[in-house]
Structure formats: structure tokens, C-alpha cells
N, C-alpha and C positions, 0 to 999 in steps of 0.2 A: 854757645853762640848767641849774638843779640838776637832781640827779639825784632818783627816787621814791624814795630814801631819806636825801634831804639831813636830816642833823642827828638820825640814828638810828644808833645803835652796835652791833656787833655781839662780845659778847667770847666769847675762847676759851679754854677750863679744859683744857689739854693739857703735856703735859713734853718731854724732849729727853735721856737721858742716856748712858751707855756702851751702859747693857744694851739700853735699850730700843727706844737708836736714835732717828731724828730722823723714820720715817715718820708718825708721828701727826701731828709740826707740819707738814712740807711739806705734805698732802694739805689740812690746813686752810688753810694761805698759797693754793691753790688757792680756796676757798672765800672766804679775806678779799677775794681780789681780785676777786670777781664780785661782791660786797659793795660793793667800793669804787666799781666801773664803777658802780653806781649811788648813789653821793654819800653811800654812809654811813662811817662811823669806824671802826676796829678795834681792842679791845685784847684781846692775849693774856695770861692770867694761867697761869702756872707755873714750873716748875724747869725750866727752859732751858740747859745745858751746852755752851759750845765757842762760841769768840768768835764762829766764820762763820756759825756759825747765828744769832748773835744780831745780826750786821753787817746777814746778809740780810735780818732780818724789821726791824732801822731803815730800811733802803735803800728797803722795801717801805711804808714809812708807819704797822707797825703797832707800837702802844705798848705797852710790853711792863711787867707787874706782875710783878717776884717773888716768887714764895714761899719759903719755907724748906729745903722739902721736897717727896716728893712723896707725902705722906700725904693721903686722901678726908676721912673726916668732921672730923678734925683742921684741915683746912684750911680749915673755912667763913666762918672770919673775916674772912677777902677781901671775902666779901659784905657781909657789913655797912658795909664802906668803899665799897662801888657802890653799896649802897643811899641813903647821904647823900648820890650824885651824882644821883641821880635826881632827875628834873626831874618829870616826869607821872607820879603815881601811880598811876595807872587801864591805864599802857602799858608795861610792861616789855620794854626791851630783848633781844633775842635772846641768848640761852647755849648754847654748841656743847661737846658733854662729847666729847674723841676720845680714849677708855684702857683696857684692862682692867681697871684699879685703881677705877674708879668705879662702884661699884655697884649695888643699885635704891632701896636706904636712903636714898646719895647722889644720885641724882638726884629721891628724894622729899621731899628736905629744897628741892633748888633747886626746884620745884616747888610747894611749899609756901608759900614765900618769896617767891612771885609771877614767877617765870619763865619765857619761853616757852621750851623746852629741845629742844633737837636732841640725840640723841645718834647719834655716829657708830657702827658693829660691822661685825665681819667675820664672824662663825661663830654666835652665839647662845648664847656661852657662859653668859648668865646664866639662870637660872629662870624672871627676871620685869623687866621692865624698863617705868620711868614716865618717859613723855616725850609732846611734843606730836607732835613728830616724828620716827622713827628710821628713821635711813641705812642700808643697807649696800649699798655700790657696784657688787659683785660680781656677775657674771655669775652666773646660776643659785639665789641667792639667793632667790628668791622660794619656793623649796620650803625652805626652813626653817621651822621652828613657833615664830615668837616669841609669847611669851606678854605679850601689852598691853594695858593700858586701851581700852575702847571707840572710847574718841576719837582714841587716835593715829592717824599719818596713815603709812603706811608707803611709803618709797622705796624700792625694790628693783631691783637688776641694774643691767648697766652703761650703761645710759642715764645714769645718774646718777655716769657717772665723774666724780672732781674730778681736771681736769688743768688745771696751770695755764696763767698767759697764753701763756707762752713754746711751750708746744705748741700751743694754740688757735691762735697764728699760723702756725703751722710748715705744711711743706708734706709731707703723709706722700710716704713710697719708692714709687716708679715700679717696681722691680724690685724681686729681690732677689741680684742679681748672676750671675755664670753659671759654669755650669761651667769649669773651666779658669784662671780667672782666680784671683789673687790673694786669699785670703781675709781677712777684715775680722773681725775678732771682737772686741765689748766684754764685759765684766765686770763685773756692776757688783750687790755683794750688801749694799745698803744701808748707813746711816748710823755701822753701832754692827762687826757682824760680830765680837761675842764669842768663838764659838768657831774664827774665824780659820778659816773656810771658802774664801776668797781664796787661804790659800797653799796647799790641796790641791788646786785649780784648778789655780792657775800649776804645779803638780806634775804634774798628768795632761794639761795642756798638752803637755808637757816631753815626753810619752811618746810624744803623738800623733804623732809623723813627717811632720809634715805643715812643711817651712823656710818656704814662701812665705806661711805663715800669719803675719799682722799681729795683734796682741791690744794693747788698749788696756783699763787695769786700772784700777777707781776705785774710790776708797780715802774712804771718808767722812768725815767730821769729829770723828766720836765714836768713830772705829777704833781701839785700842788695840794693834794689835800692826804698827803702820807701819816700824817699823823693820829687824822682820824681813820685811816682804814687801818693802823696797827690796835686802834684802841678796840675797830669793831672786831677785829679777828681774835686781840686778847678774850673777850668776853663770850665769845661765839662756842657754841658744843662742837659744832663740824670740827673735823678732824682740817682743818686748812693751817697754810704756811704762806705768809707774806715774804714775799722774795724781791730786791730792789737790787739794783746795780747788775743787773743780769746783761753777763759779757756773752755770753754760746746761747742760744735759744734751741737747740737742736736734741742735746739731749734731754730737754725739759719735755718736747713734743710727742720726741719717740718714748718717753714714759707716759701720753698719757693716751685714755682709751678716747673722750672727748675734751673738743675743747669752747671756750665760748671766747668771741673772737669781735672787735670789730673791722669791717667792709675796706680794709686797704690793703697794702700789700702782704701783713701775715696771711692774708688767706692762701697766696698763691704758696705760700712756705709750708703752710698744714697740709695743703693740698698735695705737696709732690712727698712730702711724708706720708701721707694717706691718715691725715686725723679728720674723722667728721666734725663738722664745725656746727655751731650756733653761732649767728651772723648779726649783730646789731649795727644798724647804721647809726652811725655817730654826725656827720657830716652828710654836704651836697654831693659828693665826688664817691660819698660810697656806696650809695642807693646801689647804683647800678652793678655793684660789687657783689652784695648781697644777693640781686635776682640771678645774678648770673650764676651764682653755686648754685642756689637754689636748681635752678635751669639744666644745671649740668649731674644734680643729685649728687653734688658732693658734701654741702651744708644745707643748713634749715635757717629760712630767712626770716629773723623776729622781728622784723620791721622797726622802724623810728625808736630809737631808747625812750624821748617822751611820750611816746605811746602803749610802750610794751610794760604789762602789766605784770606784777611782782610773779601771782598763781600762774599766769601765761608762762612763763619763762621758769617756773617749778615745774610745771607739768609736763615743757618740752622737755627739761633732763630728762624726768623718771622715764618717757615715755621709751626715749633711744640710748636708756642704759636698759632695757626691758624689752629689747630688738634688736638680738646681734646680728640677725639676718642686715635690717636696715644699717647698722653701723659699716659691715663691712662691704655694702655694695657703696654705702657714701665711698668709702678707702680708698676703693678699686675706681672708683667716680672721679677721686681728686689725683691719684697718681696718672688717670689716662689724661689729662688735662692740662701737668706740667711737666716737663720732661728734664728739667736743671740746666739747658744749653743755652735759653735764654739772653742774656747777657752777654752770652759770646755770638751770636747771631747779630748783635747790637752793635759788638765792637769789627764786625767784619764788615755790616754794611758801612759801618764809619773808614775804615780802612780804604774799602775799594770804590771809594763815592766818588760818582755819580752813579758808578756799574754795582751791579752784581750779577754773581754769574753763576749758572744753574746746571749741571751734565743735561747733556742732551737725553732726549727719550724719544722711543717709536713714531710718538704723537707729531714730532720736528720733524719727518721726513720729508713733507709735501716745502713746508717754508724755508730749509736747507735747499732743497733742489730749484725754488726761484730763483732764490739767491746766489748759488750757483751759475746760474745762467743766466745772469744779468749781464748783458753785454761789457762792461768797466770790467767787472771780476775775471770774467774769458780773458780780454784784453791783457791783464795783470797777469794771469797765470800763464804756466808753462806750456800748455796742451791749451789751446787757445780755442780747440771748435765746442761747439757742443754739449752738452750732454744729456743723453736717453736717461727715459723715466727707469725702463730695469735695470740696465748698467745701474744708475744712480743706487735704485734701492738695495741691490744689493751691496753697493760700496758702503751705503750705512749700515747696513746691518753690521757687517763685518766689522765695522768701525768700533762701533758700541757695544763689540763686543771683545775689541784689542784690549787686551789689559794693559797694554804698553802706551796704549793712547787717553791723553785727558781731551773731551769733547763736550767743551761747555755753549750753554748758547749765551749770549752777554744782552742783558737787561738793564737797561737804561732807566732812572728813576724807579726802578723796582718791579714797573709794569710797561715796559714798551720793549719788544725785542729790537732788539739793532743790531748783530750780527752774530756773527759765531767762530771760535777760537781751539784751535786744534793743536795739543803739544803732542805730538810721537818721541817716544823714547827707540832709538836704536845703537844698542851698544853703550857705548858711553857719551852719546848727544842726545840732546834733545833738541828738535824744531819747529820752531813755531809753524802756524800759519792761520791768519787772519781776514776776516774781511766783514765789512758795515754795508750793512743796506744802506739803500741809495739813498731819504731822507735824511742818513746821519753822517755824510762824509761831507769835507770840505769845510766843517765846523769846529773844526780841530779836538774831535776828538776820538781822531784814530793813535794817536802818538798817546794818548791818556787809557784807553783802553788795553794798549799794549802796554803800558807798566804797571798798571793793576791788575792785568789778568799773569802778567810774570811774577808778583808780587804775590799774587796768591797760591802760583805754584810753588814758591821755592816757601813758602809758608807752612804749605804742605811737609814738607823736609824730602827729603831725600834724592834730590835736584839743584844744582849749584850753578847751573851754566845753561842757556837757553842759544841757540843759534838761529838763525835768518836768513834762508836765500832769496833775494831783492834781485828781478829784472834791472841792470844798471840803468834802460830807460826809463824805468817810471820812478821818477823825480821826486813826485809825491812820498811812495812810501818808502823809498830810501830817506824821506827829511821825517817821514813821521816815528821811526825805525829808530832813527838819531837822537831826535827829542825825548826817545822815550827810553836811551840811555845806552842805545845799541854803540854797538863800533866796529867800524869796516876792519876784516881780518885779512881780506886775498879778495882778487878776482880770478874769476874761474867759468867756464864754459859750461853750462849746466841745459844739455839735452840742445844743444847748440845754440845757446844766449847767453849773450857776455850776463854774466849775472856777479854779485857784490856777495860775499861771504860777510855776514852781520854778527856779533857776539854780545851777550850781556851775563852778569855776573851779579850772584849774590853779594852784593856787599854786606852784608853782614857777617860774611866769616868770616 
């Protein structure tokens, strides 16, 4: 069966080069692929650098537009050629901005242009930023002060990691090795590694005294000084192995006991493996990367690469191969931290945007039963008087606890409730029933809530067919009902009101 995003595209406005390194695209190849599980396209538009990267994202299905360069407002030309492909004018495709270099001009320009706009961040470096949606993956993140439009919809912390498939399948560490034994160490400081922080590693390696230490060293695709860290590995006593063109990162992780890592997104990757880490900030964006393992006790934060001192950075090894206690509370530290749904969290809010929508809980009784008995709603419904505070509670209880019934409350922007959506399955129907608090009706977007919260049930599977009984007089939600792809089946008498027999269909079977 297609997937809820069959014949919807997703593009990505990111780069790839020496300096900057290739973490920007991989964290999004994460993201195209949870994209893709649910049947939509992908193309990436940018300055992409280094054949394996560019091998990986064909291998991956996703189409890739070059640019020039990697200049912002200079570069909005691109759009103009995605806008001739536009098919629906009224539905713009998703736009994922992942850069420092883009800034709120640039994303006010895609914005402008009619785009729905994700931008991805790690620290808030900017003043001001326009988007529907902004990311940032990071543990701890949510005490930043980004400064956004009312509407945006904010993701924050690492629920929201993007990690891709190949971790989501993987099976995090059981341990994290034991004293005594054999130590296992990976390396691994990203795509680009400008200032050749790899060979002052393999350097304080070299010092640590430690023979039975094993190290496994990966060298990215955008690494410019390969040839001297093969020379220094050739000469080196440590028992290490330079490893380049590394396609699978996963079972390199699950072999080792630590790892020394810089402050981007492998961390959140060791972490749902459960590898303790050694954390170098390489960059501005990853300070806060670092504190935040640190914070969380799932890594050890070695601060600035120009400041971290060779014996510093020997001593950390010896110290947490010489504490398997500490190793594996770090393990247990980094697997409570990422959970691998990430991604797909990201791609739901993208799907059902502006809403998202949340099963009801206990806590929803008192603001269900307002809303309830808000004079429109009485009006609207069948049984038109009333309704008592017991009657009421009891009706939810029972509700929330129908296994037949989905009872979600629908979240606007991610933080505003606006109403609540009820699918009862009896037999072979299922019926809706809906209703927006009073600030959120007449804005049109009762007729948008109803196909996104149908679009996530039949998402769900096991549901093809949604039904509707519609007072024939209220006008209203018979046209919002319409819009949102319903269709009159019969009229029929329903507790003595003409009422509209309404039907909607998965189209994707």
C-alpha cells in the first residue's frame, strides 16, 4: 500500500565540503529516510563535495540538485526551477534548511515563496529565525531563547534525534566491557576535521601506555590531511587501524568499549548505542553538545581541541578504561537519552502541520468538559442540553479506556490545544467526531484538522473508511467535512434530525 506521503517531496537546502564537513547532510539523509518509509521523494539541493558522499545519497534514492556554490541569498534561483515543478499551488512541498550560512532573510525569502520550512539548529546562533518548524535535536535545548514567529512549532531535545536507519535497526551495547580485558577504542571526529585533531589523538594515544589498547580511527571523506595520519599510524606501536570510506558506522560502535568523538550528531548515535564518549568541541555549535553529555553522564566533556592538552586527554582514557562501573553507567546514561524514533517524530510533525495530536489523558478531563459545553458545540451536537460535571467524568473515563476508541486532543503549533477528535470503531465503521475551541474556528481550520487527524488514523493501518454524521443544518461543518474530502452518502434521520451521512476513504489503497 502507498505510503501517507505517496507523491509528496521532500527537498533539502544543505552542503558538504572540506571545512564544513558532511554532518549537516548525513543528519538530513536521516531525516529523507523516514521521509521515504512513508512513500514520499527526496531531493537535495546543494554544494556536495567528495564522490562517497555523493555515491551514498544515490544509493539512498535521493536526487541530488547542484549548486554553484555555497552562497544564501545568491542561490535562490534553484527555487524558481521547483517552482515550475509544482504541481498544486495551494500545497507546497516541505523545505528542510540544515546551515549556519542561512539566515533569517533566507529563510524569509523561502517563506515568502510559499514554503513549508523546517530549519534544522544546534545553539541559537541567530537573533531571529522564520520557519514553520525549527529543530534542534539536542539534549537540553529547550532552555535556549529562540526568538520565532508565533506560529512556529518548536522541536526540542533529543527525543527528536535524527538517526538514521541503520541505527534504528541496530541493537544498542549490553555492556560496556570490563575491566581487565582488552580495550576497544573508536575515533571518530567527523567528515571534514580541518584542523587535523585525529593526529593529536593518535599522538596522546601513543603516550598512554596502555599495549593491549585496540583503536580504530575513521577518517572521513572530506578529510584533508589523510595522508599524514596514515603515515602517523604506519609508525605508531598502538595496535590502531585507519579506516576511510566507512559506509555502516554501527557495527564499528557496537565493537568498541569507548569512543572519542566530536560534539555533533555522532554523539546522539554512541549514545543510543550506549558508548561512552570523550567529547571534543571542534566548532561553535558543539560546545553545547558536549555539556549536554557531560550533563546527562553519558560522555566526558574535554573541552576546546585548542585547549585540550595531549596528557589531559591520555589521562582521560586510562582513567574510564580503569572504571567499568563509570563506563557503564555512562551506557545506561546515553541509551536513557535517545530512543532511535527521532526522525520519525520529525516526519509526523511534517505530515500533520500545523496540528499534532496527542491521546487524551486524565489530566484533559476538566478542559474536554468546557469544551463540551460550550454553547456552538451543544448547538452542533445531537443531545443539545447540558452536560453534568459526573455524567461527564464518567463518560471519559470509560472513553479512555474504549480500546475501540482513538481520543486524541489536537495541538496547534505543537503548544496550543485547540480541540479534540474522537474515532469510535463499531463493527466495520468507524466515526469521527470533532470539535475546535472557540478561538480556533471560523479560521478555516476545522476542514484541515479533519484530514490530518484522518490521515493519521488510517496511517496507523488498520482503518480504511472514516464516516460522519453532520446535522444537515449546520452548514458550516458540512462544508468543512467537504473540504476535507468527505462525501455525502444518504440522508437519514439520526435521533430525530435530518442529518447527512458523510464518507472518506483511504486513498492510498
Amino acid at each position: 500500500m502507498p505510503g501517507a506521503l505517496s507523491g509528496q517531496r521532500l527537498i533539502i537546502r544543505a552542503d558538504a565540503d572540506s571545512r564544513m564537513g558532511t554532518g549537516h547532510v548525513m543528519r538530513c539523509l536521516a531525516l529523507a529516510q523516514a521521509w521515504q518509509e512513508q512513500g514520499g521523494g527526496v531531493l537535495l539541493a546543494g554544494l556536495i563535495m567528495g564522490d562517497g558522499l555523493r555515491e551514498r545519497l544515490t544509493r539512498e534514492q535521493v536526487e541530488l540538485l547542484d549548486l554553484a556554490s555555497g552562497q544564501t541569498i545568491d542561490d535562490l534561483y534553484w527555487l524558481a526551477g521547483l517552482q515550475k515543478q509544482q504541481v498544486k499551488e495551494d500545497e507546497w512541498d516541505w523545505l528542510v534548511l540544515d546551515g549556519y550560512h542561512f539566515d533569517a532573510d533566507y529563510q524569509r525569502r523561502l517563506r515568502r515563496a510559499g514554503m513549508k520550512l523546517l530549519v534544522i539548529d544546534d545553539y541559537a546562533h541567530l537573533p531571529q529565525y522564520d520557519a514553520d518548524l525549527l529543530l534542534n535535536q539536542n539534549a537540553g535545548s529547550a532552555r535556549l531563547d529562540y526568538k520565532v514567529p508565533e506560529e512556529t512549532m518548536l522541536l526540542l531535545g533529543s527525543r527528536y534525534a535524527l538517526l538514521r536507519r541503520e541505527f534504528r535497526g541496530a541493537h544498542p551495547r549490553e555492556t560496556s566491557g570490563h575491566a581487565g580485558q582488552v580495550g576497544r577504542l573508536l575515533v571518530t571526529l567527523g567528515g571534514a576535521d580541518p584542523d587535523n585533531v585525529t593526529l593529536r589523538v593518535i599522538e596522546a594515544l601513543q603516550q598512554a601506555g596502555l599495549p593491549a589498547l585496540q583503536a580504530k580511527i575513521i577518517v572521513g571523506p572530506a578529510n584533508p590531511h589523510l595522508a599524514l595520519l596514515q603515515e602517523s599510524v604506519r609508525h605508531s606501536e598502538q595496535q590502531a587501524e585507519l579506516l576511510t570510506g566507512v559506509h555502516d558506522m554501527v557495527p564499528l560502535m557496537q565493537w568498541a568499549d569507548v569512543a572519542i568523538t566530536a560534539g555533533g550528531s555522532t554523539c546522539w548515535e554512541l549514545a543510543y548505542l550506549g558508548v561512552p564518549s570523550l567529547v571534543i568541541t571542534l566548532a561553535d555549535n558543539q560546545r553545547g553538545v558536549a555539556e549536554m553529555m557531560a550533563a546527562a553522564g553519558a560522555g566526558l566533556d574535554c573541552g576546546w581541541h585548542h585547549e585540550l592538552q595531549s596528557h589531559t586527554l591520555t589521562n582521560l582514557v586510562k582513567e574510564l578504561y580503569g572504571d567499568q562501573g563509570q563506563r557503564l553507567a555512562m551506557s545506561r546514561a546515553g541509551r536513557s537519552l535517545v530512543d532511535g524514533q527521532g526522525a520519525g517524530r520529525v516526519v509526523e510533525c511534517m505530515m500533520y502541520f500545523p496540528f499534532t495530536f496527542r491521546p487524551a489523558e486524565p489530566g484533559d478531563c476538566r478542559q474536554v468538559f468546557d469544551w463540551a459545553n460550550d454553547p456552538v458545540i451543544r448547538q452542533a451536537s445531537f443531545h443539545s442540553s447540558g452536560i453534568g460535571w459526573q455524567e461527564h467524568e464518567q463518560w471519559f473515563e470509560r472513553t479512555l479506556a474504549d480500546r475501540n476508541t482513538h481520543f486524541w486532543i489536537i495541538m496547534l503549533h505543537g503548544h496550543r490545544p485547540a480541540g479534540q477528535v474522537r474515532f469510535v470503531k463499531s463493527g466495520e465503521e468507524t466515526v469521527i467526531s470533532i470539535s475546535l475551541a472557540a478561538g480556533f474556528r471560523n479560521a478555516g481550520l476545522g476542514s484541515r484538522a479533519i484530514q490530518m487527524a484522518c490521515r493519521r488514523l488510517f496511517a496507523a493501518g488498520g482503518i480504511s473508511q472514516v464516516r460522519a454524521l453532520v446535522k444537515k443544518e449546520n452548514e458550516q461543518s458540512v462544508k468543512s467535512f467537504a473540504r476535507a474530502g468527505f462525501e455525502r452518502l444518504s440522508e437519514e434521520m439520526v435521533h430525530g434530525v435530518p442529518t447527512l451521512k458523510m464518507t472518506l476513504r483511504d486513498m492510498r489503497q
